[in-house]
N, C-alpha and C positions, 0 to 999 in steps of 0.2 A: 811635392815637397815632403823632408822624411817628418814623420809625425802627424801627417795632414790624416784628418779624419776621410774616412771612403765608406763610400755603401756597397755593401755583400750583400744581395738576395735582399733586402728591404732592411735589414738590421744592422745596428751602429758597427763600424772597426776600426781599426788602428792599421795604417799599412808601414811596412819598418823597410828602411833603406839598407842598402849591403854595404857596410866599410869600405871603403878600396885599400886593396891589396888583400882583405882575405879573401878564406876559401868556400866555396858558394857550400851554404849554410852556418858559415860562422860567424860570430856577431861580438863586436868590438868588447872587449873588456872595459873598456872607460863608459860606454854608455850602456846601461840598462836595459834588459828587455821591458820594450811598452808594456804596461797594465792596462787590461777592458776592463773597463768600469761595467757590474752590472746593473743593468737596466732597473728603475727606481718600481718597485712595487709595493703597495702596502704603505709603510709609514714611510720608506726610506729605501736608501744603497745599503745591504748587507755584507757584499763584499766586493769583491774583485776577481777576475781568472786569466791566466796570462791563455796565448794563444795556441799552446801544446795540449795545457787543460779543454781549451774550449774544443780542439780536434779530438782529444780521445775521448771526453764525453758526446761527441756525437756519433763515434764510431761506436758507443753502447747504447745506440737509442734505438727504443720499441720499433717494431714495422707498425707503419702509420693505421694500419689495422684493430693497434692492439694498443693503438697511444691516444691519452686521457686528450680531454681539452680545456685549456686551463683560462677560464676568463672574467675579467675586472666590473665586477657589479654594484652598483652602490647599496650603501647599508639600508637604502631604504627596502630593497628585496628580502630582508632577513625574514625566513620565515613563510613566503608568499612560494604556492604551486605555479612555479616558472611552468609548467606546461598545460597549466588548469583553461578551461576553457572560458575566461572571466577575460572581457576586452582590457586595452589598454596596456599590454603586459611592459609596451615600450612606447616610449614617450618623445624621444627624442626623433628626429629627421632623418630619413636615409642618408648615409655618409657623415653623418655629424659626428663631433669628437665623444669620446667618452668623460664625464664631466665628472668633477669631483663634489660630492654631498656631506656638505658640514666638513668639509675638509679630511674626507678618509674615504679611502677604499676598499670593499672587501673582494678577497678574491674568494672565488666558488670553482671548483674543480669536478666537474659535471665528465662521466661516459656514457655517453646518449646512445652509447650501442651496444649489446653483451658483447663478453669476449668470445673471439670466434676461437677454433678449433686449429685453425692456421691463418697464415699472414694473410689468406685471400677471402677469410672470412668464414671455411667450412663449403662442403656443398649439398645439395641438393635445395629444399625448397628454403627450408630458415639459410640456407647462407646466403641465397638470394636476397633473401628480405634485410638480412642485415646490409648487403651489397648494396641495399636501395635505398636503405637509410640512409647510409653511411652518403651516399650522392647526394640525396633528398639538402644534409646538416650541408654539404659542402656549396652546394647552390644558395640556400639560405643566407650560408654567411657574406659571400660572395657578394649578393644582391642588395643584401642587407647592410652592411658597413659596421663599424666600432659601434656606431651611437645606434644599433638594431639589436644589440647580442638577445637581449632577452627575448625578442620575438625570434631570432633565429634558433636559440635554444627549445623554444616553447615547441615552434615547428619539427624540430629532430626527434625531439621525446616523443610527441605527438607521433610518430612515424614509425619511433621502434612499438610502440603501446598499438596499433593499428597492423603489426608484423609486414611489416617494410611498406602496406601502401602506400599513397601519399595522403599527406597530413588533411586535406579538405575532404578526402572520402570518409574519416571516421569523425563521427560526430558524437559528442561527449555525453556522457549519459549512463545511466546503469545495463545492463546487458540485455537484448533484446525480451525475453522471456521475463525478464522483471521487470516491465516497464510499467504495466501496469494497467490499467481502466482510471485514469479521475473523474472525481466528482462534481457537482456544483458544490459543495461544501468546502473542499478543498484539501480533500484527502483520495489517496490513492489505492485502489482495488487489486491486488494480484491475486489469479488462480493459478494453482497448482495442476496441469493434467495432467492424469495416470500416466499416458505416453508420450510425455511432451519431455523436453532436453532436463528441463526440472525433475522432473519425477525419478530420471534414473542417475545424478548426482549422487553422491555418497553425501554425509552431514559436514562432513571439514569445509567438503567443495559448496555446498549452497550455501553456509553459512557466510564464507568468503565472499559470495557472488551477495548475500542479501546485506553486508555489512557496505559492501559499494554502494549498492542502491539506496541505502537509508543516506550517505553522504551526498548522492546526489537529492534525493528528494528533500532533505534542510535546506540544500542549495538553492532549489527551486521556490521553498515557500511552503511545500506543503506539511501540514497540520496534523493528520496524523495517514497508519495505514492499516487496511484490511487485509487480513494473510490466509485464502480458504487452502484446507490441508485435506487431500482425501487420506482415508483409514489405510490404504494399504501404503499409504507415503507416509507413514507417521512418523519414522526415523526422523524427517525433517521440523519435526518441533521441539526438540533439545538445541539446538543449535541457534533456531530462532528465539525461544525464550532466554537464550543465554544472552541475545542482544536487546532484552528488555520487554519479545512482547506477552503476552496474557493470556487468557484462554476467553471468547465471548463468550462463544455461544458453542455445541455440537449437535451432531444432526448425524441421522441412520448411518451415512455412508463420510461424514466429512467432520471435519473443527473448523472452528474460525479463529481466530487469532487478530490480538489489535494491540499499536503502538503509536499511543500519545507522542505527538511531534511539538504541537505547538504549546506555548506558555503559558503558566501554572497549571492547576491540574485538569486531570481530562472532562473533557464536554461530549465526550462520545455517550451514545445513549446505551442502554443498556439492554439485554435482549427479555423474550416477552416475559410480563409480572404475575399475569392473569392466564388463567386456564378460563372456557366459557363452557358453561353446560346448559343445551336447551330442551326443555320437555314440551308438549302439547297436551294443552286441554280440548280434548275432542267434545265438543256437547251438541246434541242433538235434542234444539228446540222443541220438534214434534212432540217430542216423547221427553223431554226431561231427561234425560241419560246420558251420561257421561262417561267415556272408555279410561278405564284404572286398569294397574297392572301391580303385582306383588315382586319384587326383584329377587332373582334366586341368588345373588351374589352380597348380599346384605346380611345383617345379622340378628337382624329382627323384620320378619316379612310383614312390612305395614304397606298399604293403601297408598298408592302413588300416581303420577300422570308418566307415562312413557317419554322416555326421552336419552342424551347422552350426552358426549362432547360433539361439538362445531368443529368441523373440520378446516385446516386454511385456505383461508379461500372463498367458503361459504355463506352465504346469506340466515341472517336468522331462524328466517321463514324456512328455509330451506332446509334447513337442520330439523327442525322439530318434524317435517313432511316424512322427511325419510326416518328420522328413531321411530316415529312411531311405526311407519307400515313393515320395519324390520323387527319392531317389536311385536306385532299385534298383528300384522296381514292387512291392518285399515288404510284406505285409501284418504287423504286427507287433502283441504285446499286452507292454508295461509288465511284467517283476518283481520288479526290483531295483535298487539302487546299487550298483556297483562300485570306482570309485574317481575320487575327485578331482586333476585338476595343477592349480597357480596356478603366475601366471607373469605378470612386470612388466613391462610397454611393449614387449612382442614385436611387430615389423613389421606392419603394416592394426592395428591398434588404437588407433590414435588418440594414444599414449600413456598407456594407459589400460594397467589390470591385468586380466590374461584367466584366468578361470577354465573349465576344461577336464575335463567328469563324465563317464563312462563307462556305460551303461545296459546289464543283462542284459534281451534282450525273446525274447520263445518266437515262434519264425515261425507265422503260419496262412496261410502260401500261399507256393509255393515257385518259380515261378515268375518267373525276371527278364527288366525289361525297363529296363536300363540307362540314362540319362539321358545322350545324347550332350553337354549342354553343359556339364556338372559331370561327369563320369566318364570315362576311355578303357578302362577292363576293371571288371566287377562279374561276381563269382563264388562259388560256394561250396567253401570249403577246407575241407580236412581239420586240427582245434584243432592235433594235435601240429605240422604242418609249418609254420603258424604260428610257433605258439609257438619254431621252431630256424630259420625261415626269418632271411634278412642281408638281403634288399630290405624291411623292414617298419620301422618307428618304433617306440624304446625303448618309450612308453607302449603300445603295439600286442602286444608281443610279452611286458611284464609283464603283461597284463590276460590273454592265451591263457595262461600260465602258473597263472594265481589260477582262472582258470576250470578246468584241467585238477586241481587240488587238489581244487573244490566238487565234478567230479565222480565222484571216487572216495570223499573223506569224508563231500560231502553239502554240499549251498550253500549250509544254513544257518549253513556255517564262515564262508562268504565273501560273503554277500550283506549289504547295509545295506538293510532291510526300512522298507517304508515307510506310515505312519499316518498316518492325517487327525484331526488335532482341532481342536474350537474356539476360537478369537482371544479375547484379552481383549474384544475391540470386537467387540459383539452381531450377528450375522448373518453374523460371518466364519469360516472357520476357513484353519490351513495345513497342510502336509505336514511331518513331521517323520521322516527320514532315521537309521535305525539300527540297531545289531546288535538281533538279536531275542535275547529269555531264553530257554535252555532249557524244555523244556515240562514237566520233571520239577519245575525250580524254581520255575516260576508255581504246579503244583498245590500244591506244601508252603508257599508262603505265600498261598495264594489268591488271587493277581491273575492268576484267565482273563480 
């Protein structure tokens, strides 16, 4: 019947009857050419197109190659990473209609694929991948129905961002090389190697790649992160402090870098406060004599016990073992703690706070042989002359004092004895520093 609506290829039309007696193509003067209504988007009908317009607008349209895709999402999506790896993206039912929210539509005009070079896409490997996208989106929608676009969209994106594989092989995340090491704490660790993909970026390029990584790692939870930078990579820390982070700590050959993730301010701890310096008091009971050295790097050569910094890693005991027999040629064995000085941003420390422990060691070899570029006299004295000697340093001459008490009362007045036990964390243990019990009181409550 003339006027009756028809379906074209799935969308509305109007089919128009011929007058009788004209001539094929011409259309009666008394009745009007039909008006399409167009199709309601948005709030409303905008306009209308008779069927000449709607032909020569299709004879202008893009090769489907290079044409947008235009689709009705509700205003609840405004805003939301349609292709972010966050479930849920669509809610509705495969084949289900597309619903209207709060009574409005918006439309999103999404090209899930670059533009190619030509109608077939370009060639070689990117025009494949864009070819495979481009199938990847049309199965999608396919499958998917009206009431799926969002997850059909999310999957196309997801494919061109993957360079045309399919959307399940790439898995959402910062880029391989920044993923990182985490913690139990819950912050995350990346190193920088000299020859690894990182190291030979330019600063635009890692900055980009680390400005990803931080959006995923909020995404994930984590709290903050650790960024080690070697020295001959150091171009890449402008680019990272430009994204917020700090300088910890540095070290011979590397930096460290860190960036507060989590809420109010940071709980990251700080790197080391303290320098530790250990000396040994070597004394030999037999004979009362005590090994003193004069330091030739000082500014006034006073009466000392040999000694230096703790290296990391090292054991107390261990430290005062080796300054001295590199100071003095003496072979020494570990028995005691004596006594601790602290002391806050004393000159060569950096600013730092220097703890300063005194070690009892029993000599096994008596023999010195001086160390000209750390010493100008190594000797052994007699404890009393010490202990009343004026060329020697306050801590020098309390410690020949405590030792001349241990040895008339006995060293177990004056020694801090020292125990190995095990770390809460399996495989470790530490030393723990302190007076020992009587041994009358261990037997009456039985802890030998």
């Amino acid at each position: 019947m003339a006027g009756a609506p028809a379906e074209r290829g799935g969308g509305a039309g109007w089919a128009c009857a011929r007058v009788p007696g004209a001539l094929p193509g011409q259309r009666s003067a008394a009745r009007p050419p039909p008006v399409i209504p167009r199709v309601e988007r948005g709030r409303g009908a905008v306009g209308a197109r008779t069927p000449a317009r709607l032909r020569s607008r299709k004879r202008r349209r893009r090769p489907a190659s290079q044409r947008k895709t235009a689709l009705l999402l509700p205003l609840r999506g405004r805003g939301r990473d349609l292709a972010g790896p966050s479930a849920g993206l669509c809610e509705a039912a495969p084949g289900a209609p597309l619903r209207r929210r709060g009574g409005a539509l918006r439309r999103f005009t999404a090209a899930p694929w670059a533009r190619a070079r030509g109608p077939t896409g370009g060639g070689g490997a990117a025009g494949a991948a864009r070819r495979g996208g481009r199938r990847e989106g049309a199965r999608a929608m396919r499958a998917c129905g009206a009431g799926c676009v969002r997850s059909a969209l999310a999957r196309v994106l997801a494919g061109r961002r993957c360079g045309g594989r399919q959307a399940s092989g790439c898995a959402p995340g910062p880029p391989a090389e920044l993923r990182g090491e985490p913690d139990r704490f819950g912050g995350v660790s990346v190193r920088v190697a000299p020859g690894g993909a990182l190291g030979s970026l330019d600063a635009a390029a890692f900055g980009s790649r680390l400005r990803a990584a931080l959006r995923q790692w909020r995404s994930e939870g984590r709290i903050a992160v650790w960024l080690h930078i070697p020295i001959l990579q150091s171009r890449l820390i402008a680019p990272a402090a430009s994204l917020g982070f700090r300088f910890h700590h540095a070290e011979s050959d590397s930096a460290t870098l860190t960036l507060w993730l989590g809420e109010g301010p940071s709980r990251l701890p700080g790197y080391a406060t303290h320098q530790v310096g250990v000396a040994g008091a070597v004394f030999d009971e037999s004979n009362r004599k005590i090994l003193v050295v004069q330091d030739r790097n000082k500014s006034s050569n006073m009466w000392k016990f040999p000694g230096g910094l703790s290296e990391p890693g090292e054991d107390i005991g261990d430290t005062a073992v080796r300054e001295v027999f590199e100071e003095t040629g003496i072979k020494a064995e570990f028995r005691s703690l004596l006594s601790i000085r602290q002391q806050h941003a004393p000159p060569g420390a950096f600013g730092k706070s220097d703890m300063y422990i005194i070690c009892r060691l029993e000599p096994r070899s008596f023999s010195i042989s001086c160390c000209p570029q750390e010493c100008v006299r190594c000797e052994w004295m007699d404890l009393g002359d010490l202990a009343s000697a004026r060329d020697t340093t306050p801590v020098t001459s309390r410690v020949a004092r405590l030792l001349l008490y241990g040895l008339r009362e006995g060293f177990d007045k004056v020694d801090l004895a020292m125990e190995e036990l095990p770390a809460l964390h399996p495989g470790l243990f530490y030393k723990l520093y302190h007076k020992e019990l009587p041994e009358s009181y261990r037997t009456a409550t039985g802890q030998q």
